[in-house]
N, C-alpha and C positions, 0 to 999 in steps of 0.2 A: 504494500500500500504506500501511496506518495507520501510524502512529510507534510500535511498543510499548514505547519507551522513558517512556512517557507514559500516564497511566489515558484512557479517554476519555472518562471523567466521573469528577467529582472524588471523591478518597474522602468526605469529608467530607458530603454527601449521603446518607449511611448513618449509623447509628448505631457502626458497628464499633469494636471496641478496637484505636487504633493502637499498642496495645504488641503485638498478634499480627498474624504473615504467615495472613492468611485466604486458604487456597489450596481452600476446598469449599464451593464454594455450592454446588456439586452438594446436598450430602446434606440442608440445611432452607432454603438459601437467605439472605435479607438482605434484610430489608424497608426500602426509603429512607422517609427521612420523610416526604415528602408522601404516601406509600401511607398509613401510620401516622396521620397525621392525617387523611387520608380514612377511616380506619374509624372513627376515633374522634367523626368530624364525625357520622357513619350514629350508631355507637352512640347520643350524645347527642340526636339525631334522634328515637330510638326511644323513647328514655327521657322526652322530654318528652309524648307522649302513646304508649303502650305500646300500646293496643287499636285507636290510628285508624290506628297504623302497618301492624303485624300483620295486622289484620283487613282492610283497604282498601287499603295502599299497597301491601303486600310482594306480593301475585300480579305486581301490572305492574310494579314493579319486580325482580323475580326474569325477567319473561321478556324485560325489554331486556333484563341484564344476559346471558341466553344469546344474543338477538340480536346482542351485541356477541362477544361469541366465535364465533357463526357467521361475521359478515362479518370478523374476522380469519383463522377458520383451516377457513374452508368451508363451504355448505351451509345447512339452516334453522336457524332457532335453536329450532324443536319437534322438534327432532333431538337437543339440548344440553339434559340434566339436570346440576344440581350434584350433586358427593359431596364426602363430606371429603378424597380424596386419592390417587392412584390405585391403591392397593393395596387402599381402600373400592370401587371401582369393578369392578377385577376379581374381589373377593368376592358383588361383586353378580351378578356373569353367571354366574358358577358357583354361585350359592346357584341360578340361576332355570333353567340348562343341565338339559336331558333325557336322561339316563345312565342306563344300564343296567348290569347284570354283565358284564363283562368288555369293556363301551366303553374306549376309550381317549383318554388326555388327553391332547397332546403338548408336551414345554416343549423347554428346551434349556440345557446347564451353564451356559448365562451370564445363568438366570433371577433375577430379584432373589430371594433368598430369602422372605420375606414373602408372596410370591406361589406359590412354588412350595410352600410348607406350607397355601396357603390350598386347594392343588390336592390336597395329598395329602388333604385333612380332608375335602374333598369325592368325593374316591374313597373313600374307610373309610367313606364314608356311605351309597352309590350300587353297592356290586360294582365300580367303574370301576377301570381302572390308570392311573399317570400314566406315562408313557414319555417318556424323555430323549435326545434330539440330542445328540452330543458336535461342537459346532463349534470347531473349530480354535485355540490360542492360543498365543504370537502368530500373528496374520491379518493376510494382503497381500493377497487377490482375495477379493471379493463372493461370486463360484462359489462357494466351497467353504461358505459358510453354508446357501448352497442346498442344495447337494449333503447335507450333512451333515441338511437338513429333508425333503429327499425321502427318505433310505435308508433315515426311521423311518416313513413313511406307510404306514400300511396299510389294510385294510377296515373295519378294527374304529375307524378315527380317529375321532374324533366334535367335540374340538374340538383346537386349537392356539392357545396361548399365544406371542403373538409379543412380545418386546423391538423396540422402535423402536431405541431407543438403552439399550445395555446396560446395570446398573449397578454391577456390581461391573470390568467390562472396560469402560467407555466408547468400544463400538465401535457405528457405525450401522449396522443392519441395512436390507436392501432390503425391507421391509415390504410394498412393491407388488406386486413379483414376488414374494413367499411369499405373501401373501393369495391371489392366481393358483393358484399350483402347490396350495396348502393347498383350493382351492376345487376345483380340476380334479377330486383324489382322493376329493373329499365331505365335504370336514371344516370348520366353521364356526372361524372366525378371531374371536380377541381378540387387539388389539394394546395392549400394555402401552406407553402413551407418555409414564410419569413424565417426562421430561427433558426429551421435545419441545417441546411451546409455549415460545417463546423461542429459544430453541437451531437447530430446524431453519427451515427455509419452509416452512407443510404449508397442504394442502390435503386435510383428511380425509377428505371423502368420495371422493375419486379413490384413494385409498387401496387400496379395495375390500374392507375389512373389515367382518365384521359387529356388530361393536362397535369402540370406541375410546376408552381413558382415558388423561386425563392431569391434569399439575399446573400448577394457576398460578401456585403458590410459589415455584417452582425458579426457572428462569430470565426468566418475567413477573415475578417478585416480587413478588404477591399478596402479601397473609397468609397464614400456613400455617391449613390446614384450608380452602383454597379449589383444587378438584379439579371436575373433570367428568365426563360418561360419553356421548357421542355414540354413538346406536344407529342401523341402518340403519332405515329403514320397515319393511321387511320384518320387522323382527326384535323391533321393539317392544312387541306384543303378549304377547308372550312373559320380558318384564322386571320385575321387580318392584322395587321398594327395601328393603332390609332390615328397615327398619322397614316394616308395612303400617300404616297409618291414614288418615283422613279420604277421601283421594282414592284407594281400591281402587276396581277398577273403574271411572273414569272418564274410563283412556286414560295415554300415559307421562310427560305432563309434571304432572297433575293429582296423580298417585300421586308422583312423587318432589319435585314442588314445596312441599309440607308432609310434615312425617312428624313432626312435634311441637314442641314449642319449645325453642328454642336458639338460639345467638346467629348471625345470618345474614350479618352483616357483612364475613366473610370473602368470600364471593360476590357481595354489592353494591359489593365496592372495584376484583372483577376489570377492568371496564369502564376504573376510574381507573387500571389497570396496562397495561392495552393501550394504553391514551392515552400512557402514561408510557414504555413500549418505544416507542412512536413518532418520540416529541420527541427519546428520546436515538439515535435512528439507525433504528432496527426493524431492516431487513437490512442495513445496513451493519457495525451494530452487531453482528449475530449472523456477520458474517465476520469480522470484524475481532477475535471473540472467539477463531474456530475459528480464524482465523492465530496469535492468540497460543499458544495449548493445542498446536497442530504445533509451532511454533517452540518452545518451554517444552520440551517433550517430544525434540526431536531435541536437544538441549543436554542436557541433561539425560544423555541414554544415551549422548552423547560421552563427557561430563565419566566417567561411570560405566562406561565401556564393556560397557554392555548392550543393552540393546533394548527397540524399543517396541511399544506391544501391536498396535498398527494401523498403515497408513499413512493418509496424508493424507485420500483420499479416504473413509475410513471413522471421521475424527475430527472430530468439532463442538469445541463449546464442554469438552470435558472429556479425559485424554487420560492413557494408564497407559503407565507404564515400570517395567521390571526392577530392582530395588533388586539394587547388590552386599553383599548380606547372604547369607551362606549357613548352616548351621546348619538348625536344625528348622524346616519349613515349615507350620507348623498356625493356625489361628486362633487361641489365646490367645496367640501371639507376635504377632501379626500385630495386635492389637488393644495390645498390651506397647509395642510398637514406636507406634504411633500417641498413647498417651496419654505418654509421652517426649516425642516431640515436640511436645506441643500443653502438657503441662506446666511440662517441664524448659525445652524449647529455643523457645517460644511460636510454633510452626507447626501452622496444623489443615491436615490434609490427612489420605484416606483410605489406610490399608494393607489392601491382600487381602493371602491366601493364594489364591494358582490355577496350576494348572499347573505343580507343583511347584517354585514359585519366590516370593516376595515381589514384591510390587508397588505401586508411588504411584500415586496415581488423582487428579490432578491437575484444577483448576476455572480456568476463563480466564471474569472475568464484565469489566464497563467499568471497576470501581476499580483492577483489578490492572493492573503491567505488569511488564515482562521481569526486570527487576532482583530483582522476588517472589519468582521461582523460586530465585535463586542463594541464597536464602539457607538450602532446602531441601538444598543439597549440603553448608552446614557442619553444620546439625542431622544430618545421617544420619552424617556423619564422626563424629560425637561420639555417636552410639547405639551406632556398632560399636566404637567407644575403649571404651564402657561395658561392652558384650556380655563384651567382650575382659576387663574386669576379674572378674567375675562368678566 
């Protein structure tokens, strides 16, 4: 087992402010500086000849950079289109999804919000309705996510929105087995995988999803605005990218490979971030996260005698527990509570409101280690000293 007394790489590798406990890379990540200088080595690249770049280099270079994400996380790489992010990526399968009046969209409570507005905007557009799972919070058994995704199938389904790994609950869903059940009943599958690359082991296409986005900001540590959208064969015909230009019609990597200019470099450095998850462990590094984020997490709901949102087997790299805060449970508190502490007491970490309780949503990446956490229990002491004064 790793030492989590210990980062397992050094903070200092990152640009961060060592005056703040950074406990969320979940929510934009931390680009180390060698990624930084890789885009910035690309920028200067481009900028010395702009049109022999653009025009000649960037097709072959745009399609290693997806060959190099295939041979990391499965499958071809004219399977792998870039987007900005994957909340770009799920707007894109529902701008290009065949709805009718009264289809049905399926998500579930613990959809990232961003996504689930992108779902209602495309029902108000389409006749469709969007229908919601209520899966369980706090969750101990897999089953009951299931259960909770089958008891909303019905005939009218047409697609399902699935969370890999949750983001306001960072709980992992069995993705494999819902794409299954979600497919038995006739309803085409998007798997929302903002969190995954890095985080879990994946192999995408085994998946069995008919799309798949994700980020390589989060836990690859891209630059942010470097995002993908893995479509099955079957399914690609029927994609488009937001933007139409140049390459309509001439197939799905053609159409999403340009869509006009802007700066690309987020997507040329992914390759330099898979190299870089490498060297500092690849999956050792991604257990050795998710042991710190369990461990963090069961300390934590001692010290506080609450509880957490998942067990082991359904926590990666991120991990929620119950704040003893009691009082009003709404999101302006919740967001009240969170700028306190990143202000007043200099810890960034996420606060929900769910399940009629407050919650920390807690990020295990390689700078952090155990000691991080503890210092999340005096800040929260000193929110409810304040509460108390009010």
């Amino acid at each position: 087992m790793s030492d989590l007394s210990k980062p397992f790489v050094p903070r200092d590798e990152w640009l961060l402010d060592p005056n703040v406990s950074f406990l969320n890379h979940g929510s934009y990540g931390a680009v180390p500086r060698t990624l930084i200088a890789e885009q910035q080595r690309l920028q200067a690249k481009i900028e010395h000849n702009p049109t022999e770049f653009l025009t000649f280099e960037l097709p072959t270079a745009l399609r290693a950079a997806a060959d190099r994400i295939a041979e990391f996380l499965g499958g071809a790489g004219t399977d792998y289109v870039f987007v900005e992010n994957a909340t770009a990526g799920c707007n894109t399968v529902l701008a290009s999804a065949r709805l009718s009046s009264g289809d049905e969209i399926l998500v579930t409570n613990h959809s990232y919000p961003a996504v689930l507005k992108a779902a209602q905007y495309t029902a108000s557009r389409t006749g469709a309705k969007v229908i919601e799972a209520k899966v369980p919070f706090p969750l101990v058994d897999k089953a009951d996510i299931v259960k909770a995704i089958a008891s909303r199938l019905g005939s009218r389904t047409r697609l399902v929105i699935l969370d890999h790994v949750t983001s306001p609950t960072a709980i992992i869903f069995p993705a494999q087995d819902l794409a299954a059940l979600c497919h038995e009943a006739g309803a085409q599958v998007l798997v929302d995988g903002a969190h995954a690359p890095g985080m879990l082991s994946l192999d995408v296409p085994s998946i069995g999803a008919d799309w798949y986005v994700g980020n390589c900001h989060k836990w690859l540590m891209a630059p942010r605005g470097s995002g993908f959208l893995w479509a099955s064969p079957a399914r690609q015909t029927d994609i488009h990218p937001l933007v139409i230009s140049h390459g309509y019609g001439e197939g799905f990597t053609a159409e999403f490979d340009w869509i006009g200019t802007r700066d690309l470099t987020a997507w040329l450095t992914v390759p330099a971030a898979i190299d870089l998850h490498q060297r500092q462990g690849g999956q050792l590094l991604r257990e050795r996260n998710a042991l710190l984020a369990q461990e963090a997490s069961r300390q934590l709901a001692a010290q506080w005698n609450t509880d957490r949102g998942s067990t082991d087997l359904l926590t990666g790299s991120m991990a929620t527990v119950r704040l003893p805060l009691g009082g009003k449970i709404t999101l302006e508190r919740a967001l009240n509570v969170r700028a306190s502490l990143l202000k007043e007491h200099r810890i960034d970490v996420v606060i929900v409101a769910f399940s009629g309780s407050l919650w920390v949503r807690i990020s295990a990446q390689a700078y952090n280690t155990l000691s991080d956490y503890q210092l999340l229990v005096e800040g929260v002491r000193k929110v409810q000293l304040s509460e108390s004064l009010k």
